[in-house]
PDB file with SEQRES, HELIX, SHEET and CRYST1 records, atoms N, CA, C and O in Angstrom:
SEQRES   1 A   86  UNK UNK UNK UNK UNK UNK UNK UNK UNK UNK UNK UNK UNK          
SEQRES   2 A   86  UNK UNK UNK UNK UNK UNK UNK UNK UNK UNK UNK UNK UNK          
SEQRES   3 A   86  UNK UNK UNK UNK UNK UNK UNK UNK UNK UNK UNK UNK UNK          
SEQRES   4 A   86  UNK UNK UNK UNK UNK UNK UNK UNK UNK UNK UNK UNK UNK          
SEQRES   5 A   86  UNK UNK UNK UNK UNK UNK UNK UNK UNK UNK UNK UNK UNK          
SEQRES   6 A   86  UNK UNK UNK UNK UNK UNK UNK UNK UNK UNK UNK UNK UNK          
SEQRES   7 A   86  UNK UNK UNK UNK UNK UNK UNK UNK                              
HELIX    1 AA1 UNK A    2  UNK A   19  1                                  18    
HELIX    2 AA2 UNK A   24  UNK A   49  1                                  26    
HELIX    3 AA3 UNK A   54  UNK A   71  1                                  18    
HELIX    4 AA4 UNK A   75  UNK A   85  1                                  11    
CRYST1    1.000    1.000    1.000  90.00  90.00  90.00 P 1           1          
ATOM      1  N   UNK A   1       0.804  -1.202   0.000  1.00  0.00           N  
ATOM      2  CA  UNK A   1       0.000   0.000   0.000  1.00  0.00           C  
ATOM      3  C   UNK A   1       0.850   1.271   0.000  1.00  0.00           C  
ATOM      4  O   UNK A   1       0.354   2.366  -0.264  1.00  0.00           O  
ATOM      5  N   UNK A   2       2.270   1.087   0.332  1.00  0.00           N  
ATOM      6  CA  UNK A   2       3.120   2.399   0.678  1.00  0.00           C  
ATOM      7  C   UNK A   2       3.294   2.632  -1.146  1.00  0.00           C  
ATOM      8  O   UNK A   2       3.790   3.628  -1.673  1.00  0.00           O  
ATOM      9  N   UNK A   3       2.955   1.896  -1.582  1.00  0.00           N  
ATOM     10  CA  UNK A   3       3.693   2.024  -3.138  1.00  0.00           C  
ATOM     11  C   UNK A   3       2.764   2.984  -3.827  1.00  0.00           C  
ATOM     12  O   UNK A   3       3.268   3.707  -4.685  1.00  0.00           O  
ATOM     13  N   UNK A   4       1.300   3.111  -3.540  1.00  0.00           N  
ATOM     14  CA  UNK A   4       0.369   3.259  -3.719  1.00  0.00           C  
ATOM     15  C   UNK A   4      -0.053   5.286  -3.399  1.00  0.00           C  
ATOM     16  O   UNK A   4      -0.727   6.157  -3.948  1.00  0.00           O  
ATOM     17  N   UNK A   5       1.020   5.136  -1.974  1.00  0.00           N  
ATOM     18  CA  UNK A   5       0.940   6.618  -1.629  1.00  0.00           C  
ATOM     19  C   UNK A   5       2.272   7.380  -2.301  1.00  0.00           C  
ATOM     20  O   UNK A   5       2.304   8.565  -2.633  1.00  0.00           O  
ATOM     21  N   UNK A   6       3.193   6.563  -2.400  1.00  0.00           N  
ATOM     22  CA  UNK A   6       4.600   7.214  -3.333  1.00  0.00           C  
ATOM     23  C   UNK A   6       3.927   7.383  -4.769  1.00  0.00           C  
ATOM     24  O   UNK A   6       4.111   8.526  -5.189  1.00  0.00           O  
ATOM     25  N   UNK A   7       3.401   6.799  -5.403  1.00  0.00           N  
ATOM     26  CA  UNK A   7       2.701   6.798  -6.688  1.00  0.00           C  
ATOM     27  C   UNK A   7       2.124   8.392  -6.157  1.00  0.00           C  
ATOM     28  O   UNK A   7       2.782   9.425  -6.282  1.00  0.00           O  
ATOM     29  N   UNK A   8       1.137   8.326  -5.720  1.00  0.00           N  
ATOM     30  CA  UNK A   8       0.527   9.728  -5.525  1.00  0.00           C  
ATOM     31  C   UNK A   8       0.678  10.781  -5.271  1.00  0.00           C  
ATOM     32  O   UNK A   8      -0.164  11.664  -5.432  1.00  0.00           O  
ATOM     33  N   UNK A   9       2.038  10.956  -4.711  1.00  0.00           N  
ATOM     34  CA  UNK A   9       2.917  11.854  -4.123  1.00  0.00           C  
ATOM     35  C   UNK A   9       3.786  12.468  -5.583  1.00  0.00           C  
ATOM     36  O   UNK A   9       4.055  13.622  -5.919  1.00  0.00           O  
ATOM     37  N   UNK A  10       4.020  11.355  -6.132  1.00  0.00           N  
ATOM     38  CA  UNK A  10       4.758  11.790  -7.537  1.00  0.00           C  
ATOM     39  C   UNK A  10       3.778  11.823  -8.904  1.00  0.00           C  
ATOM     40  O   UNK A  10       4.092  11.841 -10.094  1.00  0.00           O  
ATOM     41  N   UNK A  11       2.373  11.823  -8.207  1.00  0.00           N  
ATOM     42  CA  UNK A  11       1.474  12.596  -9.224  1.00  0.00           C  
ATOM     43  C   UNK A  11       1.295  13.761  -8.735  1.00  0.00           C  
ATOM     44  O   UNK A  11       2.168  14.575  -9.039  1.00  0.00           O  
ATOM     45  N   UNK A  12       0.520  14.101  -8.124  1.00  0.00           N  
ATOM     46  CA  UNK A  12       0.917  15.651  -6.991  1.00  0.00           C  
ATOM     47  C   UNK A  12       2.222  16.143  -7.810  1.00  0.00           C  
ATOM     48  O   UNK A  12       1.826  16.967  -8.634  1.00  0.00           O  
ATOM     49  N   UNK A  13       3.385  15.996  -7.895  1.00  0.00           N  
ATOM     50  CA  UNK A  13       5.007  16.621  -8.456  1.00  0.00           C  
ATOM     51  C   UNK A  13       4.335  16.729  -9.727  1.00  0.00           C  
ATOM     52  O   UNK A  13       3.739  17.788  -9.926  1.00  0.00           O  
ATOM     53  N   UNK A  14       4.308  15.781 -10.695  1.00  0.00           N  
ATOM     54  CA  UNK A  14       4.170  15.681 -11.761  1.00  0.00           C  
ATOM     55  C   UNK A  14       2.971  16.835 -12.403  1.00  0.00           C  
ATOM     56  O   UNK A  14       3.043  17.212 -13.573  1.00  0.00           O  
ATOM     57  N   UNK A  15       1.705  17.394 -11.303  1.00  0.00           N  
ATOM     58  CA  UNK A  15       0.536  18.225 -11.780  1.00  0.00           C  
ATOM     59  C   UNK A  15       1.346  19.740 -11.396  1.00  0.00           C  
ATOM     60  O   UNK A  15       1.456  20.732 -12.116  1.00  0.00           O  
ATOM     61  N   UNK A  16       1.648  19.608 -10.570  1.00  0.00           N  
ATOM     62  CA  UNK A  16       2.537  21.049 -10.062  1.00  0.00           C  
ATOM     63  C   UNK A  16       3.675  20.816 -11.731  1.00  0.00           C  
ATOM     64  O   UNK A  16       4.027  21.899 -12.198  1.00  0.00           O  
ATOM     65  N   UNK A  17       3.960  20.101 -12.180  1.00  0.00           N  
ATOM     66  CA  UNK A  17       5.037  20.207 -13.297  1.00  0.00           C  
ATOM     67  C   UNK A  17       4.766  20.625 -14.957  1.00  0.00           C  
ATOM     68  O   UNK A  17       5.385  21.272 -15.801  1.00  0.00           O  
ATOM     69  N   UNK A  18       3.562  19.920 -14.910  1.00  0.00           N  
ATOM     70  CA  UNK A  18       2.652  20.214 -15.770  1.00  0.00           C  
ATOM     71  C   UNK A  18       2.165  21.978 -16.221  1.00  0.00           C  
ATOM     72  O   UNK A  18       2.240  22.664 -17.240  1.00  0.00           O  
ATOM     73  N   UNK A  19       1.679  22.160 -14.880  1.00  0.00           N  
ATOM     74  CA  UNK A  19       0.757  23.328 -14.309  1.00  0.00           C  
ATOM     75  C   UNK A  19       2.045  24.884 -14.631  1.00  0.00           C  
ATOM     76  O   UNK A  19       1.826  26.032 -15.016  1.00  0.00           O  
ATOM     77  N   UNK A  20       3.296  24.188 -14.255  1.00  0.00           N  
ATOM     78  CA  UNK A  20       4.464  25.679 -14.242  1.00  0.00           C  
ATOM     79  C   UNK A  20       5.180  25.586 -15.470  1.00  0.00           C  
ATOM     80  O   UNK A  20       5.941  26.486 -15.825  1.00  0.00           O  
ATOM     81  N   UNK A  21       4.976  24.502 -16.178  1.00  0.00           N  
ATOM     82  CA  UNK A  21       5.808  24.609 -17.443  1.00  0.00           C  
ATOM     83  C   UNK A  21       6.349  25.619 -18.075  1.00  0.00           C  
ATOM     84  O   UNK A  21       5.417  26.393 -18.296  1.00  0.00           O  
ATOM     85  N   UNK A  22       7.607  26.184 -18.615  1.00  0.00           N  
ATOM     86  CA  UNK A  22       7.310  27.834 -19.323  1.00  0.00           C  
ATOM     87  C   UNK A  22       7.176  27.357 -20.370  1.00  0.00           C  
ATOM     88  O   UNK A  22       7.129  28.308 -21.150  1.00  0.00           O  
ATOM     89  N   UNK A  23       7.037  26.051 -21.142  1.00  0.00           N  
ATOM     90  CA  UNK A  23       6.299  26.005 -22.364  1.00  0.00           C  
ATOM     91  C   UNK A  23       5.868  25.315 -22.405  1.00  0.00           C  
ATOM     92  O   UNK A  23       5.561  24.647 -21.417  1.00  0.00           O  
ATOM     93  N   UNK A  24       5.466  24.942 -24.019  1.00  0.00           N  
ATOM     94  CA  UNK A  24       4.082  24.242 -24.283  1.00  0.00           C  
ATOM     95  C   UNK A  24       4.467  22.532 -23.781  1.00  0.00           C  
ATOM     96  O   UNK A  24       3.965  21.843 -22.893  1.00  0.00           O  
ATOM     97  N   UNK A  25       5.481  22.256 -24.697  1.00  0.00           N  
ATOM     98  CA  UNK A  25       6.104  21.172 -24.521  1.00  0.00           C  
ATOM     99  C   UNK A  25       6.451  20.887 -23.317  1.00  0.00           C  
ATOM    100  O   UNK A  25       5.941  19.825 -22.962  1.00  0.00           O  
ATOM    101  N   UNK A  26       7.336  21.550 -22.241  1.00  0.00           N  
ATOM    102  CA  UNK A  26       6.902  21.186 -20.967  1.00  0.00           C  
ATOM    103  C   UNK A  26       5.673  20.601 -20.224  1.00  0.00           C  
ATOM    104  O   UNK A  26       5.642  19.623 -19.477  1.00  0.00           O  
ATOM    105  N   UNK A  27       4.632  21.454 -20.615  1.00  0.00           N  
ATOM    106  CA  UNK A  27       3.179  20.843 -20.264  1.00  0.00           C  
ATOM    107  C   UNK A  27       2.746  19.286 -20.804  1.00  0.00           C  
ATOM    108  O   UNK A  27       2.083  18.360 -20.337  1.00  0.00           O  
ATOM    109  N   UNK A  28       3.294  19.466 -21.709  1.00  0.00           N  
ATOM    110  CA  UNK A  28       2.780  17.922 -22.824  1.00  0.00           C  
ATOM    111  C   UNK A  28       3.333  17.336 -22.066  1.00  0.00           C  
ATOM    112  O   UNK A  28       2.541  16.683 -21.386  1.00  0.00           O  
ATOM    113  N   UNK A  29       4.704  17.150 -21.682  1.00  0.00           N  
ATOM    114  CA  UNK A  29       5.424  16.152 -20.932  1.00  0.00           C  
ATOM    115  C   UNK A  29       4.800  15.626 -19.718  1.00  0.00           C  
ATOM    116  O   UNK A  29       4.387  14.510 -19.403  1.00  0.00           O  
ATOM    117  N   UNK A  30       4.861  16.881 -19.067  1.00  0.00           N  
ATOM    118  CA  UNK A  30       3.737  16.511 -17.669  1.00  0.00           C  
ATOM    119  C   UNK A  30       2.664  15.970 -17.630  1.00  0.00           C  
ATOM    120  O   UNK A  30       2.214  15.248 -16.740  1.00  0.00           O  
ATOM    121  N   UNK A  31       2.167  16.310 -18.656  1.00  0.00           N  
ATOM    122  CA  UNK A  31       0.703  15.403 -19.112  1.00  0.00           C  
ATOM    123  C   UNK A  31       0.506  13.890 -19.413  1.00  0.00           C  
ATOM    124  O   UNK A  31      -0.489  13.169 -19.335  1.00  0.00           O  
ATOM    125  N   UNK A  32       2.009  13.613 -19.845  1.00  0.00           N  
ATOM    126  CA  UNK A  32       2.766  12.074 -20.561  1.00  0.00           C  
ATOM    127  C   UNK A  32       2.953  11.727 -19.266  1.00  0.00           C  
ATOM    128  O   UNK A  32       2.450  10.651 -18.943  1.00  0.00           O  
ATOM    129  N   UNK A  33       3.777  12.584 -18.089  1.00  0.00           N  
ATOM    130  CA  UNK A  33       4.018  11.539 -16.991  1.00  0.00           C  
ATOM    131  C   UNK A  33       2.761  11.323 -16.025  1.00  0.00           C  
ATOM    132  O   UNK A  33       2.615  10.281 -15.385  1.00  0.00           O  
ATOM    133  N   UNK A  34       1.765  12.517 -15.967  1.00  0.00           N  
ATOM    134  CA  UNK A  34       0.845  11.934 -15.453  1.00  0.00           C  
ATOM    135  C   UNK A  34      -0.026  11.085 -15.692  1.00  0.00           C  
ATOM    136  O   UNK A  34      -0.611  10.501 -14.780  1.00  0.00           O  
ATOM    137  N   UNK A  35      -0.323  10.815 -17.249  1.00  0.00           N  
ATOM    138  CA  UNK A  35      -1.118   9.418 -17.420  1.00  0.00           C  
ATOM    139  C   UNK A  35      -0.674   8.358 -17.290  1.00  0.00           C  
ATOM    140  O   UNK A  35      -1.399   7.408 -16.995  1.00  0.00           O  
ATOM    141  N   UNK A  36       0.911   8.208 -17.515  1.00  0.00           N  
ATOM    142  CA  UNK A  36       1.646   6.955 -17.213  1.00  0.00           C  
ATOM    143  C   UNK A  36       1.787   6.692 -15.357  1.00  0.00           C  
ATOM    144  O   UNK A  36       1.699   5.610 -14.775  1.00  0.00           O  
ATOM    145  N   UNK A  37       2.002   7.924 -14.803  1.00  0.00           N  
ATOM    146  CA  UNK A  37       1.415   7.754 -13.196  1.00  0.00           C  
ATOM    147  C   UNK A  37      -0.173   7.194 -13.023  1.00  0.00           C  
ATOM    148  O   UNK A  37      -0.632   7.039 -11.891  1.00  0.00           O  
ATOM    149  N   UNK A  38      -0.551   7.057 -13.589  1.00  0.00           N  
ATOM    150  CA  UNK A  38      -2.322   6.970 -13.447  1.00  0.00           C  
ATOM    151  C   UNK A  38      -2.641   5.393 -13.957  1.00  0.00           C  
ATOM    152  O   UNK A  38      -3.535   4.676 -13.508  1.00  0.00           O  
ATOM    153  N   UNK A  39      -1.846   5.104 -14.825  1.00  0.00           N  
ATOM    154  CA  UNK A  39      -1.973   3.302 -15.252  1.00  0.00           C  
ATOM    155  C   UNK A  39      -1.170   2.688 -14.144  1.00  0.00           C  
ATOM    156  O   UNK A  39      -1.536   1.590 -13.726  1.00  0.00           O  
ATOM    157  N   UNK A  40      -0.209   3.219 -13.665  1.00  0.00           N  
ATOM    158  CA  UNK A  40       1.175   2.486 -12.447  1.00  0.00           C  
ATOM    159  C   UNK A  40      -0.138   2.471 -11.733  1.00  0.00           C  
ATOM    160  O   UNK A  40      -0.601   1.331 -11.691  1.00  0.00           O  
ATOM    161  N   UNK A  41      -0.993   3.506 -11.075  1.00  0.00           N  
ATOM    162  CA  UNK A  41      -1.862   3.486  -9.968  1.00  0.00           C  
ATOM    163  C   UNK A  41      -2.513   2.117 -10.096  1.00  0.00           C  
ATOM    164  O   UNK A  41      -2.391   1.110  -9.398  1.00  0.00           O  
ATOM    165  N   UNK A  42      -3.299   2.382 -11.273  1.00  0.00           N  
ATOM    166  CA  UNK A  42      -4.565   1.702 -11.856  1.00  0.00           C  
ATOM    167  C   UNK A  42      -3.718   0.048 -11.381  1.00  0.00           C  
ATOM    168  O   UNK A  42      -4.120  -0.821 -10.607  1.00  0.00           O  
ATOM    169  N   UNK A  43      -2.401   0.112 -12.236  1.00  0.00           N  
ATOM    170  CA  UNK A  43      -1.812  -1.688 -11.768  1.00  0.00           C  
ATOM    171  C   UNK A  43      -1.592  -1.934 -11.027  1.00  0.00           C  
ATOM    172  O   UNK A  43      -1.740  -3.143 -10.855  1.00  0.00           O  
ATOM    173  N   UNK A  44      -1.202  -1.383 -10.198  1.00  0.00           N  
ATOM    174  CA  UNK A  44      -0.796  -1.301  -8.256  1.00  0.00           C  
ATOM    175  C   UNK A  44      -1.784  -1.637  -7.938  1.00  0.00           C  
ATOM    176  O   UNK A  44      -1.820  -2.766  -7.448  1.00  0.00           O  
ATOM    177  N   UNK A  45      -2.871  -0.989  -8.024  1.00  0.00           N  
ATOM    178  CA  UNK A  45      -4.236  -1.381  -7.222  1.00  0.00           C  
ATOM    179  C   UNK A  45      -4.989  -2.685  -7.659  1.00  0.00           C  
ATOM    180  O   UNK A  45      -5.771  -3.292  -6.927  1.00  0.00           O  
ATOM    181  N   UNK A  46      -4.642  -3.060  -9.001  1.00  0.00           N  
ATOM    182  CA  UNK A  46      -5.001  -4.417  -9.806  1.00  0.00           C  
ATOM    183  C   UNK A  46      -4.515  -5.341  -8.487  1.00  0.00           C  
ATOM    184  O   UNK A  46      -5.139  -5.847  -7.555  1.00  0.00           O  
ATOM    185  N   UNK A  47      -2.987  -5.309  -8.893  1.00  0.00           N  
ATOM    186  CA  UNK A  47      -2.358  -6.460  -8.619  1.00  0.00           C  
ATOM    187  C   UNK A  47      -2.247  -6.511  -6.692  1.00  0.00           C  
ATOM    188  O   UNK A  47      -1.532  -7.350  -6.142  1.00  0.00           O  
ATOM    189  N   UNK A  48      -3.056  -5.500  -5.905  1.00  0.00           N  
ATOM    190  CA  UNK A  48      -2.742  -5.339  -4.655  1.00  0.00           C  
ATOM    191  C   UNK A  48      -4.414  -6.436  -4.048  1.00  0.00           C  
ATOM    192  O   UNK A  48      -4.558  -7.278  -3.161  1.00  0.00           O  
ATOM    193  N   UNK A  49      -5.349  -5.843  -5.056  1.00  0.00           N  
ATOM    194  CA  UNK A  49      -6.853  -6.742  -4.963  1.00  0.00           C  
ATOM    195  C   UNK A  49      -6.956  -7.387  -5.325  1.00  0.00           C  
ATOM    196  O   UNK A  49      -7.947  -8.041  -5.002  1.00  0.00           O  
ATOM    197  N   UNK A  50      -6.086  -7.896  -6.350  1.00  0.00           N  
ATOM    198  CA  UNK A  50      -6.439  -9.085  -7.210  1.00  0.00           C  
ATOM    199  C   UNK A  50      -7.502  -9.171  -8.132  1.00  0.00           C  
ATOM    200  O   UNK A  50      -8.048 -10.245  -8.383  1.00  0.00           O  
ATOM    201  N   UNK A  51      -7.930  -7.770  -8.813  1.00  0.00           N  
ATOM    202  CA  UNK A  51      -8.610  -7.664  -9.735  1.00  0.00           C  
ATOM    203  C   UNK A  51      -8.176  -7.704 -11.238  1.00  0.00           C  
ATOM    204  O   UNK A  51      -7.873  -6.658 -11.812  1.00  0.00           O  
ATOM    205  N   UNK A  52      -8.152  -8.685 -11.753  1.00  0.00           N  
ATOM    206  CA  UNK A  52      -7.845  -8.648 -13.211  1.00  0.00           C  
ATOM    207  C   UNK A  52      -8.893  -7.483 -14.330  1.00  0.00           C  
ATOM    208  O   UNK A  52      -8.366  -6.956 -15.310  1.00  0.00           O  
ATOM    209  N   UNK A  53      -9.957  -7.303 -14.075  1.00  0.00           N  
ATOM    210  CA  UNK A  53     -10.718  -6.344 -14.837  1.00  0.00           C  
ATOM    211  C   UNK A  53     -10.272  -5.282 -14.945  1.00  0.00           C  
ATOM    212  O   UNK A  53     -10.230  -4.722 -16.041  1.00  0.00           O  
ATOM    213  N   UNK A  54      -9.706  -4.586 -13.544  1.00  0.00           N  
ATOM    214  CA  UNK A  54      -8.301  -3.039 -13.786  1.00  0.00           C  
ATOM    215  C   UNK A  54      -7.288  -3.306 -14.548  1.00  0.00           C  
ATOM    216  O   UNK A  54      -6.408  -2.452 -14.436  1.00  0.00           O  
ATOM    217  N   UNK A  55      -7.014  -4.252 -15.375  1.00  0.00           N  
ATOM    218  CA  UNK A  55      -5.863  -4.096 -16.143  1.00  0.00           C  
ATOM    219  C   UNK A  55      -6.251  -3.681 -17.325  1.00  0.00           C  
ATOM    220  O   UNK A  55      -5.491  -3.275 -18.204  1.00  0.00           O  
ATOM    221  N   UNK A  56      -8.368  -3.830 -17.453  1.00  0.00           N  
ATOM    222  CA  UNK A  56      -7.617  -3.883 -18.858  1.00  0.00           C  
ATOM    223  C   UNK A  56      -7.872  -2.355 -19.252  1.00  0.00           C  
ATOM    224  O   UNK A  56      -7.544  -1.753 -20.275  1.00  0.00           O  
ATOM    225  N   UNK A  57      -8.761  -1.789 -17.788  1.00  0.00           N  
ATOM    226  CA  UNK A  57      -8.761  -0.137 -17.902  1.00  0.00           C  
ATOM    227  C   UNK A  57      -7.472   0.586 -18.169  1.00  0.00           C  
ATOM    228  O   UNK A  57      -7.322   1.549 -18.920  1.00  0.00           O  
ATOM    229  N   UNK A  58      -6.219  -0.251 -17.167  1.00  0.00           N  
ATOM    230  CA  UNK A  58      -4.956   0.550 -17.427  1.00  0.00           C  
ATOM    231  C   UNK A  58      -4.783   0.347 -18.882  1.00  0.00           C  
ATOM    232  O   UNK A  58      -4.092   1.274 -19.306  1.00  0.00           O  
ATOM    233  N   UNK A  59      -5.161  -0.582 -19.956  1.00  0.00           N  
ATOM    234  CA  UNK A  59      -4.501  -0.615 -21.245  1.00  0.00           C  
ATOM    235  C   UNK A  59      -5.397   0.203 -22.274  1.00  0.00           C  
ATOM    236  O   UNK A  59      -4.836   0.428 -23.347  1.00  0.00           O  
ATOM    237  N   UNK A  60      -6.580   0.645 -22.145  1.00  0.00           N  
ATOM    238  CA  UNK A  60      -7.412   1.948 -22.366  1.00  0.00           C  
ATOM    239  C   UNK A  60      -6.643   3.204 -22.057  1.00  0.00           C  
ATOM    240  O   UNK A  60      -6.207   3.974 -22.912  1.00  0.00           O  
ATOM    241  N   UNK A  61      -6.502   3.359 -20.583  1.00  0.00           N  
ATOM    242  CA  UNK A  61      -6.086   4.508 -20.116  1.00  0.00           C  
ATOM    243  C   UNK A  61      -4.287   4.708 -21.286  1.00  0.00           C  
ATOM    244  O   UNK A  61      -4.117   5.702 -21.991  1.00  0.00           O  
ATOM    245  N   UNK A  62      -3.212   3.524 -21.192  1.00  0.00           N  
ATOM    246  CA  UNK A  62      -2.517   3.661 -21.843  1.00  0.00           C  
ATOM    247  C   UNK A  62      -2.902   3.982 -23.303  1.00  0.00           C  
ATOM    248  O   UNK A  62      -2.575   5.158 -23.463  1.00  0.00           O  
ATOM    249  N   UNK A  63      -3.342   3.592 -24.235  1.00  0.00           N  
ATOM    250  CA  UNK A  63      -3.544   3.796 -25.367  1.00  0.00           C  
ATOM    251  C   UNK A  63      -4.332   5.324 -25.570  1.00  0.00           C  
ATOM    252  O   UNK A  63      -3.972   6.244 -26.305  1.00  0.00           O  
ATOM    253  N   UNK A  64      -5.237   5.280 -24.883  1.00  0.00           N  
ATOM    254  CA  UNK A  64      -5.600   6.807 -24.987  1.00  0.00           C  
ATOM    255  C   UNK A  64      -4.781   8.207 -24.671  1.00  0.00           C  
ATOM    256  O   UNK A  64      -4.818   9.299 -25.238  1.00  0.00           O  
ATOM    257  N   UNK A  65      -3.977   7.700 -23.463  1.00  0.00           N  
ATOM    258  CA  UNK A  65      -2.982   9.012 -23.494  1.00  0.00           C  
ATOM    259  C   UNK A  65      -1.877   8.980 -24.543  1.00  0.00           C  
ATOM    260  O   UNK A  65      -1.268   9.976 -24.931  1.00  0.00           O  
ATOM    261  N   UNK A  66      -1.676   7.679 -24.979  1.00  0.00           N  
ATOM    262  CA  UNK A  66      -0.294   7.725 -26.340  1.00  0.00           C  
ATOM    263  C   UNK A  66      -1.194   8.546 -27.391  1.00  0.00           C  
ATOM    264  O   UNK A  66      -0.694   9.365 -28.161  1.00  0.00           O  
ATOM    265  N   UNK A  67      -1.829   8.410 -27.372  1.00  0.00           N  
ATOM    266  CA  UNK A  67      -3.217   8.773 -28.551  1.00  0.00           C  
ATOM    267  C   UNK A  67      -3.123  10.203 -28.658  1.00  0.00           C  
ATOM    268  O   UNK A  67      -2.957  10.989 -29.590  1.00  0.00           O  
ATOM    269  N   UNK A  68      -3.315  10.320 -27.121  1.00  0.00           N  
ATOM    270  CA  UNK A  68      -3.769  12.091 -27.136  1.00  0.00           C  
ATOM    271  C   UNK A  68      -2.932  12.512 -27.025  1.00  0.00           C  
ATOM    272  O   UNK A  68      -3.065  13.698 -27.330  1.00  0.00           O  
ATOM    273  N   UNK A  69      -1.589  12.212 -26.623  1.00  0.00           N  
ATOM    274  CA  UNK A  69      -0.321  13.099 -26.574  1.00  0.00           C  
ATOM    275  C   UNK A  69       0.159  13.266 -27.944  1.00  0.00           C  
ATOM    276  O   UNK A  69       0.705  14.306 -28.312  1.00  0.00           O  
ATOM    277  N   UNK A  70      -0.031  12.286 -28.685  1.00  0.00           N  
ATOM    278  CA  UNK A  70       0.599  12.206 -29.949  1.00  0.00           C  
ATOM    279  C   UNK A  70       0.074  12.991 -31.308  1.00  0.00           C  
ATOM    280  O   UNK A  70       0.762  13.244 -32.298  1.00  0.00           O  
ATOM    281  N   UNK A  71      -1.383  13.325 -31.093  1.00  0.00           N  
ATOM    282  CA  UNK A  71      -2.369  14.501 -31.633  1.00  0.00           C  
ATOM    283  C   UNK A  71      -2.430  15.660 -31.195  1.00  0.00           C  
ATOM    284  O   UNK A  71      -2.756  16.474 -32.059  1.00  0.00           O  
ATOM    285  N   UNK A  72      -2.137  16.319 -29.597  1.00  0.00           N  
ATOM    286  CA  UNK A  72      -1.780  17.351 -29.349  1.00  0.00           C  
ATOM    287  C   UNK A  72      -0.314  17.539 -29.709  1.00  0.00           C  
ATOM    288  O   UNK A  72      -0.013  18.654 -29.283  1.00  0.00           O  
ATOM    289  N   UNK A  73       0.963  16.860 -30.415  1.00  0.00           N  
ATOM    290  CA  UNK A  73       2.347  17.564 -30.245  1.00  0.00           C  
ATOM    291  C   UNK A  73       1.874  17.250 -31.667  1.00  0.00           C  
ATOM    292  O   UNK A  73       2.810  17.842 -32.206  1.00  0.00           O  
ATOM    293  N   UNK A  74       1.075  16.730 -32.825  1.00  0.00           N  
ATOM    294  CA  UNK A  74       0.755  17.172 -34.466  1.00  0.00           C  
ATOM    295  C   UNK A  74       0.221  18.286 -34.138  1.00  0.00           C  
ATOM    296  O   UNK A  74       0.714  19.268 -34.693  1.00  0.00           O  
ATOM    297  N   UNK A  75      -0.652  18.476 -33.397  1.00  0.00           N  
ATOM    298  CA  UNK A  75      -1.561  20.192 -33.914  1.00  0.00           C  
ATOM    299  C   UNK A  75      -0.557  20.589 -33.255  1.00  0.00           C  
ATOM    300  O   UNK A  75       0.216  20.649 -34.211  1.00  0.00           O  
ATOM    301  N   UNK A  76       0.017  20.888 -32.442  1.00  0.00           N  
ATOM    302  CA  UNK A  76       0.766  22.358 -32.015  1.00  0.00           C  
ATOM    303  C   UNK A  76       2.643  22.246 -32.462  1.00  0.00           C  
ATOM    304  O   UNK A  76       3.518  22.967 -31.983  1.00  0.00           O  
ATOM    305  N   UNK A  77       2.835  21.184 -33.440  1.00  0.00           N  
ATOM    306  CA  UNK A  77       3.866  21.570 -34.867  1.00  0.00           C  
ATOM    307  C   UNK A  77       3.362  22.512 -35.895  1.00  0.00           C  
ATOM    308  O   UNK A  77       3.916  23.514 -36.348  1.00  0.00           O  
ATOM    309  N   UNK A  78       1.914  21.871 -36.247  1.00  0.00           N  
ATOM    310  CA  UNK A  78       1.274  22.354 -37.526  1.00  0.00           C  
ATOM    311  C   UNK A  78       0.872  23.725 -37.389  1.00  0.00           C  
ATOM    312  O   UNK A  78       0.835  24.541 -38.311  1.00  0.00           O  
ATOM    313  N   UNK A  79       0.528  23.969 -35.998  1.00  0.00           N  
ATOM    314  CA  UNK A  79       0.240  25.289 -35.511  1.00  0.00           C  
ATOM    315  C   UNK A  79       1.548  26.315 -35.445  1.00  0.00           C  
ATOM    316  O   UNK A  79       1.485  27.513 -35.718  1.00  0.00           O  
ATOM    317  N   UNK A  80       2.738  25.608 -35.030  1.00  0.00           N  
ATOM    318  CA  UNK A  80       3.963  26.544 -34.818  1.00  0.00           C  
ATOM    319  C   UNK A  80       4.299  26.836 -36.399  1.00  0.00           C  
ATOM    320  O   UNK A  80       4.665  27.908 -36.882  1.00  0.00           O  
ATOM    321  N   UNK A  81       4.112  25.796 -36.960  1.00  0.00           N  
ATOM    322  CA  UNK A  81       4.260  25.863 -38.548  1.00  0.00           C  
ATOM    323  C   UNK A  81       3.362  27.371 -38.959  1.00  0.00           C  
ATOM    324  O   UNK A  81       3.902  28.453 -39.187  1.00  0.00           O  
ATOM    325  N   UNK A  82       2.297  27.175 -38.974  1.00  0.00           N  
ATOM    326  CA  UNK A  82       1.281  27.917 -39.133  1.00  0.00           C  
ATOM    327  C   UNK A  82       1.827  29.551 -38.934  1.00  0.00           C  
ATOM    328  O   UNK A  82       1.905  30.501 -39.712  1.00  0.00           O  
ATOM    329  N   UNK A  83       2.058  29.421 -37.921  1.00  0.00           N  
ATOM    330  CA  UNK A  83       2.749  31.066 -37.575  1.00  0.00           C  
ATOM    331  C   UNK A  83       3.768  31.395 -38.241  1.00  0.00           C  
ATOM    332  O   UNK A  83       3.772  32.595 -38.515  1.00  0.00           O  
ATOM    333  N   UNK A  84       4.915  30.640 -38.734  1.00  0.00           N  
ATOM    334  CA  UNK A  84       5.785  30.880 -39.179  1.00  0.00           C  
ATOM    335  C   UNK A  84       6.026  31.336 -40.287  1.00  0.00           C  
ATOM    336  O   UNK A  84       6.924  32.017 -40.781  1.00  0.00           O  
ATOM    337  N   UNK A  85       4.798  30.721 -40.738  1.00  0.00           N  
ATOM    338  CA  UNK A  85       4.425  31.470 -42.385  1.00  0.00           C  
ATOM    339  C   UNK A  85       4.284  32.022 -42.643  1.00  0.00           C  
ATOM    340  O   UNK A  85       4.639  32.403 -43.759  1.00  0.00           O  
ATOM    341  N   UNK A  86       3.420  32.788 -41.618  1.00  0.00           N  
ATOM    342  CA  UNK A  86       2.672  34.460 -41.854  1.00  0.00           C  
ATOM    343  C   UNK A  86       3.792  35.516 -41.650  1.00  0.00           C  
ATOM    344  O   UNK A  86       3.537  36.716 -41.756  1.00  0.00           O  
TER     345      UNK A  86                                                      
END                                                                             
């Protein structure tokens, strides 16, 4: 269970990291480590109850943040692009 409160403690870091970024990309990052903090949770707590059905949320939760991180750093190239033109 201590693994469970260190996990949370270094999501807490990780939203404060997110939150002060001085750029964009900073933020994205923070955003990358907090969903990957959020599946560690999700498996910790699997494998602490012995629930096999939380795993397969953590592999949702994984695929959706690769997903969404990987569509927010296309639009905000295409966007930096965008400016550069003008």
């Amino acid at each position: 269970m201590y693994v469970l409160w260190i996990l949370s403690a270094f999501l807490a870091l990780f939203i404060v990291r997110a939150a002060q970024g001085p750029s964009v990309w900073d933020r994205l990052l923070g955003l990358s480590l907090i969903s990957t903090k959020i599946i560690l949770i999700i498996v910790v707590f699997a494998s602490v109850y012995d629930t096999a059905y939380l795993l397969d949320y953590a592999i949702v939760q994984a695929l959706l943040g690769f997903i969404s991180i990987v569509f927010t750093a296309l639009f905000l190239l295409e966007r930096m692009k965008a400016r550069r033109v003008r």
